[in-house]
C-alpha positions in Angstrom: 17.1 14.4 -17.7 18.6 18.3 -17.8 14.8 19.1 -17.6 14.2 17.4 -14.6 17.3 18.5 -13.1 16.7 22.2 -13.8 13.1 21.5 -12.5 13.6 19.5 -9.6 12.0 16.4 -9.4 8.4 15.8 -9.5 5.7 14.0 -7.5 4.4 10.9 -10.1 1.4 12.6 -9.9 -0.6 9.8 -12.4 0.3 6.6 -10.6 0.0 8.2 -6.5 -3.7 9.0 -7.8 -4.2 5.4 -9.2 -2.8 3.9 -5.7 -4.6 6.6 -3.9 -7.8 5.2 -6.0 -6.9 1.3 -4.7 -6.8 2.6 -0.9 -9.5 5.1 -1.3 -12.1 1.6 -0.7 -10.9 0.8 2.4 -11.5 3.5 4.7 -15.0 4.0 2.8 -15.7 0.3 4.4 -14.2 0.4 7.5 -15.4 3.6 9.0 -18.9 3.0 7.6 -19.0 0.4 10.4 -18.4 2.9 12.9 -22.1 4.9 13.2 -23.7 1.5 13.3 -21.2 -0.7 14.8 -22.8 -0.6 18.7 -26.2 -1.0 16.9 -25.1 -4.1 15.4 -23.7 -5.5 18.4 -26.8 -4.8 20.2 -28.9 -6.7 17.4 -27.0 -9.6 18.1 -28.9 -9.8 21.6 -25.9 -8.3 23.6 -26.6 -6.2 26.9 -25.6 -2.4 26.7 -23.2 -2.7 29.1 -21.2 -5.3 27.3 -21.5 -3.7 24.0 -18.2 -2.1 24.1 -16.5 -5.0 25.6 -17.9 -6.9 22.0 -17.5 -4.2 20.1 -13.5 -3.5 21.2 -13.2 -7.3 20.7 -14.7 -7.2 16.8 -12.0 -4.4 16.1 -9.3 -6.5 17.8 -9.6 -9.9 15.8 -9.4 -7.8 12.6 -6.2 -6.3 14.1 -5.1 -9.5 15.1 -5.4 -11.6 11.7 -4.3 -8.9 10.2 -0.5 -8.5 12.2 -0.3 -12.3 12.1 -0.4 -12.4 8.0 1.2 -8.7 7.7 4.6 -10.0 7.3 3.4 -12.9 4.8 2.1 -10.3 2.7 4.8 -8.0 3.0 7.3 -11.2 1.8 4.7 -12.1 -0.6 5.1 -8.5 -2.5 8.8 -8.5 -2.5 8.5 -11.7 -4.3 5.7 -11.5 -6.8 5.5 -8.0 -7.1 3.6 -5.1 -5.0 0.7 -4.9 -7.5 -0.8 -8.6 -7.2 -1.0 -8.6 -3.5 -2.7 -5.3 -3.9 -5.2 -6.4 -5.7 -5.6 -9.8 -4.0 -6.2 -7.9 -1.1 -8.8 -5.5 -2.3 -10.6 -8.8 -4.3 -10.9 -10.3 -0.5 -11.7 -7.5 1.5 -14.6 -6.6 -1.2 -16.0 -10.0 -0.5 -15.5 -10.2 3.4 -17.7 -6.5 3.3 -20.5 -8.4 2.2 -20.2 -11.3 4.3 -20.3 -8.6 7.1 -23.1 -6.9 6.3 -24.8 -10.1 6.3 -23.9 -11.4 9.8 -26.8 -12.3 11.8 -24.7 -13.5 14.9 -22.0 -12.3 16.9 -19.8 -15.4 16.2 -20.3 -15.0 12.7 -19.7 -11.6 12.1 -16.5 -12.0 14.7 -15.5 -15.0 12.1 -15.9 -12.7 9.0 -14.1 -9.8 10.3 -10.8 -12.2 11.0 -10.9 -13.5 7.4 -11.2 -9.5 6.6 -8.0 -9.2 8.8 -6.1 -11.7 7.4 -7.2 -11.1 3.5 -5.9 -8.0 3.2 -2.2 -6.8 3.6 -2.4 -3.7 1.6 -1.4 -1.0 4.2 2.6 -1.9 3.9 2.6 -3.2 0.2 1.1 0.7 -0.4 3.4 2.5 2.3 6.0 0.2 0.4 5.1 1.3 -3.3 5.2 5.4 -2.4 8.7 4.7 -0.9 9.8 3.2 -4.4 7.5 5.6 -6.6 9.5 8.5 -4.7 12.9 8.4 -3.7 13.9 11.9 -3.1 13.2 12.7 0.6 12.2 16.1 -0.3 9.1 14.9 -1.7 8.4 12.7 0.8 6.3 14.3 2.9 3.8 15.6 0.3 3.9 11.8 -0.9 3.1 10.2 2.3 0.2 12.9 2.9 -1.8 11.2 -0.2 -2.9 7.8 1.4 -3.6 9.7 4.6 -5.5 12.5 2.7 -7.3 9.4 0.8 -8.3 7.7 4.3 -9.5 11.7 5.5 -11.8 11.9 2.6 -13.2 8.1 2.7 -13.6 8.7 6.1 -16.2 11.6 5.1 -18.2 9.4 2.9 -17.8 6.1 4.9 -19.7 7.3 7.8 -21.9 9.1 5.8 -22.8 5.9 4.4 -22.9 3.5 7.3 -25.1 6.3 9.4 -27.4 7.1 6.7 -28.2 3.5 4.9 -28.1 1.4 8.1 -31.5 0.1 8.9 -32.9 1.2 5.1 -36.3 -0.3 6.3 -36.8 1.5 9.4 -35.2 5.0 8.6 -36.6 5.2 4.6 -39.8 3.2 5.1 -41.5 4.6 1.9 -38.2 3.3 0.0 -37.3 -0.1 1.3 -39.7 -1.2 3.7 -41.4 -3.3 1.7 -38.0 -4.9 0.8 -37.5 -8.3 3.0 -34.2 -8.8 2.2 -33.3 -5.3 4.1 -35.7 -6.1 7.0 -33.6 -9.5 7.5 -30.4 -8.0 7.0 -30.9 -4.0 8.3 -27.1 -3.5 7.9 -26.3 -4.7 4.3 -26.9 -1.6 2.2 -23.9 0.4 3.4 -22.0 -2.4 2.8 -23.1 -3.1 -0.8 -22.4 0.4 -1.7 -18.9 0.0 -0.1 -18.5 -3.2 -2.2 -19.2 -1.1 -5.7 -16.3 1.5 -4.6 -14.2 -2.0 -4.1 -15.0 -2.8 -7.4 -14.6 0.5 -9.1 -10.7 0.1 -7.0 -9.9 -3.1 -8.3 -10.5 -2.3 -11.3 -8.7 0.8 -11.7 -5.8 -0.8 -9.8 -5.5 -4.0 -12.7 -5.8 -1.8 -15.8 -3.2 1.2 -15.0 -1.5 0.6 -11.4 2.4 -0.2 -12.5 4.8 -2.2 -10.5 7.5 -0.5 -8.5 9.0 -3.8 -7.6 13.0 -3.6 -8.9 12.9 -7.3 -10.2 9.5 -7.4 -11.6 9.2 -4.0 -13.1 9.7 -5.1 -16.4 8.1 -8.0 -16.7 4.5 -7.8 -18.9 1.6 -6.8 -17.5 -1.3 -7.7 -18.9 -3.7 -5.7 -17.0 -1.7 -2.6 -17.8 -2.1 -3.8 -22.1 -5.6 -3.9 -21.4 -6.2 -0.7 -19.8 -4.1 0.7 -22.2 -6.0 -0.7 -25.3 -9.3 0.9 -24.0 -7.9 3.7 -23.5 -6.0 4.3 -26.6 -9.2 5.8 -28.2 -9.0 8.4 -26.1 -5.5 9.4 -26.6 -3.9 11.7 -29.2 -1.5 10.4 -31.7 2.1 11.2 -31.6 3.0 13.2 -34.8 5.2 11.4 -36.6 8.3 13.7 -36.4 8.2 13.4 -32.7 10.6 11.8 -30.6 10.1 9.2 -28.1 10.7 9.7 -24.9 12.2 7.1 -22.4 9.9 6.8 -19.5 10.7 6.2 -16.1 9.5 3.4 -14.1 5.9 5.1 -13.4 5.4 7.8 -15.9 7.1 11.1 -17.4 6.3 12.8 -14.5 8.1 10.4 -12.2 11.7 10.6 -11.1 13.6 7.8 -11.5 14.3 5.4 -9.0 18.0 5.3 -7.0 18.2 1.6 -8.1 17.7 2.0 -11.3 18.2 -1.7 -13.3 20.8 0.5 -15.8 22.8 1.2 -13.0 23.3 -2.0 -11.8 25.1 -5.2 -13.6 23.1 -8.3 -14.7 25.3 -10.2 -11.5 24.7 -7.5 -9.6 20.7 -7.3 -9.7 21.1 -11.3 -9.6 22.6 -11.1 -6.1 20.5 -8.5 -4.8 17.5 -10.5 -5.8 18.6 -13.9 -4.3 20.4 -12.2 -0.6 17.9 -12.9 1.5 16.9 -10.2 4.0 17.9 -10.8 7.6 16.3 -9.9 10.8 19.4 -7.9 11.6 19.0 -5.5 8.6 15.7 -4.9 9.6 15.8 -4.4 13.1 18.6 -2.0 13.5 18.1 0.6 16.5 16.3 3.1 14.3 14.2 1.1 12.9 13.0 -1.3 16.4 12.4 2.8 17.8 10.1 3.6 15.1 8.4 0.4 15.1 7.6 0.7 19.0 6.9 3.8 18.2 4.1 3.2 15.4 2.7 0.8 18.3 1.8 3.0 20.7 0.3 5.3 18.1 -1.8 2.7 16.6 -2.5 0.9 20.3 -4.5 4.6 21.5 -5.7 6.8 18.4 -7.4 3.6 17.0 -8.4 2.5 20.6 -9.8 5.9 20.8 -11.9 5.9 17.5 -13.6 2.5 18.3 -14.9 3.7 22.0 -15.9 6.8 20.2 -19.1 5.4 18.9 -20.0 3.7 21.7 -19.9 6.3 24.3 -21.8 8.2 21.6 -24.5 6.1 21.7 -24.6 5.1 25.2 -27.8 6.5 27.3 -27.6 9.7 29.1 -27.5 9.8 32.7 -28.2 12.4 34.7 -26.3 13.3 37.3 -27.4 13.4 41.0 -25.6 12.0 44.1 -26.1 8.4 44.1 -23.8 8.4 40.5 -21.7 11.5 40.1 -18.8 12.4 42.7 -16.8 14.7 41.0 -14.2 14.3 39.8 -13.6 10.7 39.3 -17.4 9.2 39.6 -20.0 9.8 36.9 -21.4 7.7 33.8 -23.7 8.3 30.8 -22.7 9.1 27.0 -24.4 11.0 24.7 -27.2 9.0 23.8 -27.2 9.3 19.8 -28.9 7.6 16.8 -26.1 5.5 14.2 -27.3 9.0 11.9 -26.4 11.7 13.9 -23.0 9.5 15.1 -22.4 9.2 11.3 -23.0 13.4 10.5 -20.3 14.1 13.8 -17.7 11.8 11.8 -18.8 12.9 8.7 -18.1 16.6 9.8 -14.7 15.5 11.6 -13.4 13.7 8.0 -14.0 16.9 6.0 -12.0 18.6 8.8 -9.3 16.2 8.9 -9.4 15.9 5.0 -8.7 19.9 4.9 -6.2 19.9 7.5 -4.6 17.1 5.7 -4.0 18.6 2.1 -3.6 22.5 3.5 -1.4 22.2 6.8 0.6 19.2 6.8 2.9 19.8 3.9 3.8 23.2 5.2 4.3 22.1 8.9 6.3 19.5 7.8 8.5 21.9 6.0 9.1 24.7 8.1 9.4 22.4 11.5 10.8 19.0 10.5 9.3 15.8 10.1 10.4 14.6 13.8 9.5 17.8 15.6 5.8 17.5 14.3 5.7 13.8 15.1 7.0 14.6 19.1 4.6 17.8 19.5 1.8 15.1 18.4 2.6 12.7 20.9 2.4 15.1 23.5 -1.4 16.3 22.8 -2.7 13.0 22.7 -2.8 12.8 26.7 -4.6 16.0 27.1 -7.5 15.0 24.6 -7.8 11.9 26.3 -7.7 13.1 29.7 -10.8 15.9 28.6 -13.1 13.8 26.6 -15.5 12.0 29.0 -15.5 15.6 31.2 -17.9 16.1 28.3 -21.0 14.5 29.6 -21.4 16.8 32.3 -22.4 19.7 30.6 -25.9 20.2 30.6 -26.5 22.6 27.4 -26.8 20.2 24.2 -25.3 23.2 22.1 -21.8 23.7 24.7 -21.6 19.7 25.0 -21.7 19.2 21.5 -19.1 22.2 20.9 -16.7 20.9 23.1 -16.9 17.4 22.5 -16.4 18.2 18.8 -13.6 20.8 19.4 -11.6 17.9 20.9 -12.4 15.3 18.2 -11.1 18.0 15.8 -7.4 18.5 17.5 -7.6 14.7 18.1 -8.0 14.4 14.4 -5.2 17.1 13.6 -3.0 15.2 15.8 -3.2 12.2 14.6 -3.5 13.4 10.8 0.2 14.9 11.8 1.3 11.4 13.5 0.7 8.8 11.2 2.7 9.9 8.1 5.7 11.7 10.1 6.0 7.8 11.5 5.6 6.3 8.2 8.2 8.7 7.1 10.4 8.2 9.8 10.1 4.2 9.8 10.8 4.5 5.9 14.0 7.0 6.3 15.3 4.5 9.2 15.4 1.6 6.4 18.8 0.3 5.3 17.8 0.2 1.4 15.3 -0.1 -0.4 14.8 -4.0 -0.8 13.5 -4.6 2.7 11.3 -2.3 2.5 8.8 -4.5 2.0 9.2 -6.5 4.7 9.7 -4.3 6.9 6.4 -2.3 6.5 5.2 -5.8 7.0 6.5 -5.8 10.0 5.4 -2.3 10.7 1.7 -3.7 10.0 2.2 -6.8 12.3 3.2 -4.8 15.2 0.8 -2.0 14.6 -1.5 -4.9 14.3 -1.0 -5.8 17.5 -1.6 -2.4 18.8 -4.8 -2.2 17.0 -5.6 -5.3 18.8 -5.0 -4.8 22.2 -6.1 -1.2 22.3 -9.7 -1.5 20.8 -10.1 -4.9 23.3 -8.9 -3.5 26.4 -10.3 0.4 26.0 -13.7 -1.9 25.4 -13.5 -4.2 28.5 -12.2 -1.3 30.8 -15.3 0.9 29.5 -17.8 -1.8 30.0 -16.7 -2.2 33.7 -16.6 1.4 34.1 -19.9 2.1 33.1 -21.2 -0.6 34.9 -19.6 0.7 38.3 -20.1 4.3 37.6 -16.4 5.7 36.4 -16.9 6.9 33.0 -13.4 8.1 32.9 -12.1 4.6 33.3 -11.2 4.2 29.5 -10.1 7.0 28.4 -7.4 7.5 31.5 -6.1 4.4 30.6 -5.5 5.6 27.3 -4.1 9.0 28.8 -1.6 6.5 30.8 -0.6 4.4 27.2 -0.1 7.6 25.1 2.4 9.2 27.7 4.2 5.9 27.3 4.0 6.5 23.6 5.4 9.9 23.6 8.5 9.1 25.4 10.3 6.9 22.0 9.5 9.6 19.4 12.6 11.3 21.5 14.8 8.9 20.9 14.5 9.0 17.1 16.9 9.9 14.7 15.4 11.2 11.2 17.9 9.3 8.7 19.0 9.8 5.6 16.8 6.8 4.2 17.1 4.0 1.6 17.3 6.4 -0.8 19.1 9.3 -2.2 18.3 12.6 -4.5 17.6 12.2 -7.9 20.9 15.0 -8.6 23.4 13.0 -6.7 22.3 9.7 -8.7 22.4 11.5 -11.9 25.7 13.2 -10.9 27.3 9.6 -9.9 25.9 8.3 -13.9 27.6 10.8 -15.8 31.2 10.5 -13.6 30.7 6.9 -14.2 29.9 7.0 -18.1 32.9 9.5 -18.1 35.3 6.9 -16.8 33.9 4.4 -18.8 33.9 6.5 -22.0 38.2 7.3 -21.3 38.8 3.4 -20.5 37.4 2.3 -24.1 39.5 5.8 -26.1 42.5 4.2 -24.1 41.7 0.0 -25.0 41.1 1.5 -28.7 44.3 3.5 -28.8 45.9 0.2 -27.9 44.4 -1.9 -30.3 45.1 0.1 -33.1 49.3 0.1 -32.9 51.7 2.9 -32.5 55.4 4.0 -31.3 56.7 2.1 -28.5 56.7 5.5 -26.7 52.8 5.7 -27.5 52.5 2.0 -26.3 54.5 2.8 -23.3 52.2 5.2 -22.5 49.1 3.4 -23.3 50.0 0.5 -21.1 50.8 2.8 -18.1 47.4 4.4 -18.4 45.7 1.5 -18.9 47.1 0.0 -15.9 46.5 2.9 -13.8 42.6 2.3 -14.6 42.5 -1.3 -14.1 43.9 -0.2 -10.6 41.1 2.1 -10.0 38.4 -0.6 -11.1 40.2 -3.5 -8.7 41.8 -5.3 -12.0 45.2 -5.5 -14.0 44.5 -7.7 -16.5 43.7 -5.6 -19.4 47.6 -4.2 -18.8 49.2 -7.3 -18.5 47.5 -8.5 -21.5 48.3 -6.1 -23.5 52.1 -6.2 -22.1 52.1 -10.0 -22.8 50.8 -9.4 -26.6 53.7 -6.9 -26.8 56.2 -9.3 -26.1 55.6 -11.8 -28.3 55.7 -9.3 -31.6 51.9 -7.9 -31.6 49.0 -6.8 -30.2 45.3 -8.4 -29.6 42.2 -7.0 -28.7 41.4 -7.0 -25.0 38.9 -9.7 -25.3 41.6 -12.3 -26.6 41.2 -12.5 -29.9 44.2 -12.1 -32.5 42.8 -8.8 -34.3 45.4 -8.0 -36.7 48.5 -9.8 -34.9 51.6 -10.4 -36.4 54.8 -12.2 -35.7 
C-alpha cells in the first residue's frame, strides 16, 4: 500500500489487455462488412439506387435489437456478474458472423443481423468493467482510450479483411476458384476469419478475464482455475522465504477498488446488493445530458461511416448541364471496387489507431476532458458539409487527397468524442452500482441513434441520387450534428462514482485508528482499576459511543459497576464478583 501511494496508482495493465483482447473481435467483424457491404446488397438483386436505402436499413436493425436488449444485458451483469454476459455475447456474435456471411437473401441476412443486435450487449458491460477496474479519475482517460484504441486497430484489419477476401473466387481465381462452396457463398471467407479472432477472444476472456462485479468478485471461477492450471508451467516458483502478497481485485498492478468488500460491513454489502436501482438515480440531470448527448454522436458519426461505402462505390457521373447546377445539384460517387474501399479504411484505421494511443492522452490532459469533447462536436458540421463537394474534382490524385484528408479529421474527431462521453457519462454516475445499468441505458439510447441515423442518411441518399442532389445526406447530417453540439455545453464534468485511491486509503487508517483506541479503552475497562480510572474509562467510553451513534457500551459498563463488578462488553460475566 505505501508503495502504491508513493507511486501513484497504476493502470491494471494485465486485465485492460485481457478485456481489450474480448472487444478487439468485434470491430474486426463489424467493419469487415463495410468494403463489401453495398456489394452484398447488390447481390441480393437490389437496384443501385436503392442500395443505400437497404444498406442504412441492415445497419439500423442491428442498432435497433441491440438498444432494445441493451438494458437487459446491462441488468443481467449487475446480477450474474460482468464476465458471463461478456462472454455470452462474444459466443453469439461469433455464431451470428457466420450466419451472415452465409446470407443469400436480403430478408435473411436483415434476420441474422437483428439476432447479432440483440446477442450481444458487450459495449456497456465493457465500459462498465474499466469504470470498476479503475477508480481514480486521473487514470481515466488513458483507460477509456484502450477499447477505443482496440476498435482503431480492428478497424485496420477488419476492412482489410472484408476488402481483400470478399469474392475469394473471383479476385484469387488460381486459389479458390475451383472451390464451390466460395462461388455459392462469395462473402463467407472474411467472415470465417473474423469467426477464429472470436474464438481466439472467447477463449482468452474464460481462462484469465476476472470479475469486477462487487458481489460476485469472490465467488470461484472456474475458467480463471483453468487458465491458471495451464499456465502454471510457465510460471516461476515463489522461493520459499517470500512473502505473499495480498492482491487486489484484478492483479498487483491494480489499485484497489473505492468499494472495497473490507470496507464495508456484512449488512452493509447485504443492503447494497438487495436496493434496487431506481430510475431517479439514474436519470439525474447530468446524467439524461450525457445520454442525449452520446445520441447525437452515435445518430451522425455512425450514420456517416455506413454512407461512406456506398458513395464510395456508387458510379461516377460526369458533370455537364442536364445534372450539375452548382452548388446544390450534382450526383456521382467515386466508383470503387470492395478492395480499394477496404485499403482507404484500412489506411484511415492505422491513422486513427496512432492518433488514438499518441494524442489523446495528452489532449485530454492539458485541455480537459469536456473542452475536447465540445471542440469535437463543433468540427463534425464542417466535415459533413465538405464531403460530397469531393466528387467534383476531376484529378483522381486531388479527389482522393481531399476526400481522405477529411476522413482523417473526421476520424480524429470522433476518436476524441467517444471516450470524453464515455468519461463524462461515467463521472455523471451517482456510485458505482448503477453503473451497469446505466451504460445499458447508454447502449439502448445510443442504439437508437445508430438506428435512425444509418436508416435515414440511407433513404435520404437514395432519393438524392435518384433526383440529382448528392448533398442531400450528408446536409442532413450537418443539420443533426449542430443539434448535437449544443448539449456538450451544458455538461458538468463531475466528480464520479468514485474517489482516489489516497483519500480511500487515508479514510482506512483514520478509521482503523478509532477502532484500534475504542478496543485499548473496552480492555482498560474490563480489566478493573480505581474508581477514578473507572470514572474515566466510562466517560471516554461514552464519548465514543457518541461519536459512533451508540451508548450502550457506557451504560453497560455503568450498570455492571453498580451492582459490585464488571463484565465484558459482550455480556458475559468475565471475572465478576459480588
Amino acid at each position: 500500500m505505501a508503495n502504491q501511494r508513493k507511486n501513484g496508482p497504476k493502470l491494471p495493465a494485465k486485465q485492460l489487455a485481457i478485456l481489450a483482447a474480448a472487444r478487439f473481435a468485434e470491430p474486426l467483424a463489424l467493419t469487415s462488412v463495410f468494403p463489401y457491404l453495398p456489394e452484398m446488397i447488390a447481390s441480393f438483386g437490389v437496384e443501385q439506387n436503392d442500395v443505400a436505402k437497404w444498406a442504412g436499413f441492415t445497419g439500423a436493425i442491428f442498432s435497433v435489437a441491440q438498444s432494445c436488449t441493451a438494458v437487459a444485458w446491462g441488468r443481467a451483469s449487475d446480477t450474474f456478474g460482468r464476465k458471463p454476459i461478456i462472454l455470452i455475447g462474444l459466443a453469439s456474435t461469433m455464431a451470428c458472423f457466420l450466419l451472415w456471411g452465409m446470407s443469400t437473401t436480403l430478408p435473411m441476412a436483415i434476420t441474422v443481423r437483428a439476432i447479432m443486435g440483440g446477442g450481444n450487449g458487450n459495449v456497456g458491460i465493457i465500459r462498465t468493467m474499466v469504470a470498476e477496474m479503475v477508480p481514480e479519475k486521473e487514470l481515466q482517460p488513458k483507460a477509456f482510450s484502450i477499447m477505443p484504441l482496440v476498435w482503431s486497430v480492428g478497424s485496420v484489419f477488419g476492412p482489410a479483411f472484408g476488402g481483400f477476401f470478399a469474392r475469394p473466387a473471383e479476385q484469387y481465381p488460381d486459389i479458390f476458384g475451383h472451390i464451390e462452396f466460395f462461388k455459392r457463398y462469395p462473402f463467407v471467407l472474411p467472415n470465417l476469419m473474423a469467426c477464429c479472432v472470436f474464438f481466439v477472444s472467447f477463449m482468452t476472456g474464460l481462462l484469465f478475464l476476472e470479475e469486477t462485479l462487487q458481489s460476485k468478485r469472490h465467488k470461484r471461477d472456474w475458467g480463471l482455475l483453468l487458465g491458471e492450471k495451464l499456465t502454471r508451467t510457465f510460471k516461476r516458483r515463489p522461493k520459499a522465504h517470500a512473502k505473499r502478497r495480498r492482491l487486489s481485485f484484478v492483479d498487483d498492478e491494480a489499485s484497489a477498488p473505492l468499494l472495497a468488500e473490507s470496507t464495508m460491513s456484512g449488512s452493509d454489502q447485504d443492503a447494497v446488493k438487495s436496493k434496487p436501482v431506481t430510475l431517479k438515480e439514474i436519470f439525474t440531470p447530468q446524467t439524461s445530458i450525457n445520454l442525449l448527448s452520446y445520441t447525437f454522436l452515435a445518430l451522425h458519426a455512425v450514420a456517416y461511416d455506413q454512407a461512406l461505402p456506398v458513395f464510395l462505390n456508387y458510379p461516377r457521373v460526369a458533370p455537364d448541364e442536364g445534372n450539375t447546377q452548382l452548388p446544390f445539384r450534382f450526383t456521382g460517387g467515386f466508383g470503387l471496387s470492395s478492395d480499394k474501399i477496404g485499403t482507404i479504411y484500412t489506411v484511415y484505421g492505422i491513422v486513427c489507431g496512432i492518433v488514438q494511443f499518441l494524442l489523446f492522452p495528452t489532449l485530454c490532459a492539458r485541455f480537459g476532458v469536456l473542452n475536447c469533447f465540445r471542440a469535437a462536436t463543433l468540427i463534425f458540421p464542417l466535415i459533413y458539409f465538405l464531403t460530397p463537394y469531393t466528387v467534383l474534382v476531376q484529378d483522381t490524385t486531388t479527389r482522393y487527397a481531399l476526400f481522405l484528408a477529411l476522413m482523417l479529421v473526421k476520424g480524429f474527431v470522433v476518436i476524441i468524442g467517444f471516450p470524453c462521453t464515455t468519461i463524462l457519462l461515467t463521472n455523471s454516475a451517482s456510485s458505482l452500482r448503477i453503473l451497469g445499468t446505466l451504460n445499458g441505458f447508454a447502449t439502448t439510447f445510443s442504439g437508437l441513434g445508430r438506428a435512425i441515423g444509418p436508416a435515414a442518411v440511407g433513404a435520404v441518399f437514395s432519393w438524392g441520387m435518384r433526383n440529382g442532389y448528392a448533398i442531400a445526406p450528408w446536409w442532413l447530417l450537418a443539420v443533426i450534428s449542430m443539434l448535437g453540439a449544443v448539449p456538450p455545453w451544458f455538461i458538468e464534468d463531475g466528480e464520479g462514482p468514485t474517489r482516489s485511491l489516497g483519500e480511500v486509503l487515508a479514510e482506512e487508517e483514520e478509521e482503523e485508528g478509532e477502532e484500534g483506541e475504542r478496543e485499548s479503552l473496552l480492555r482498560g475497562a474490563a480489566s478493573g482499576g480505581s474508581d477514578e480510572d473507572e470514572d474515566e474509562d466510562i466517560a471516554l467510553l461514552e464519548a465514543v459511543g457518541e461519536e459512533s451513534g451508540s451508548d450502550s457500551d457506557g451504560k453497560g459498563i455503568r450498570k455492571r459497576r453498580g451492582e459490585g463488578g464488571y463484565g465484558t462488553v459482550n455480556g458475559a460475566a468475565d471475572g465478576s464478583s459480588r
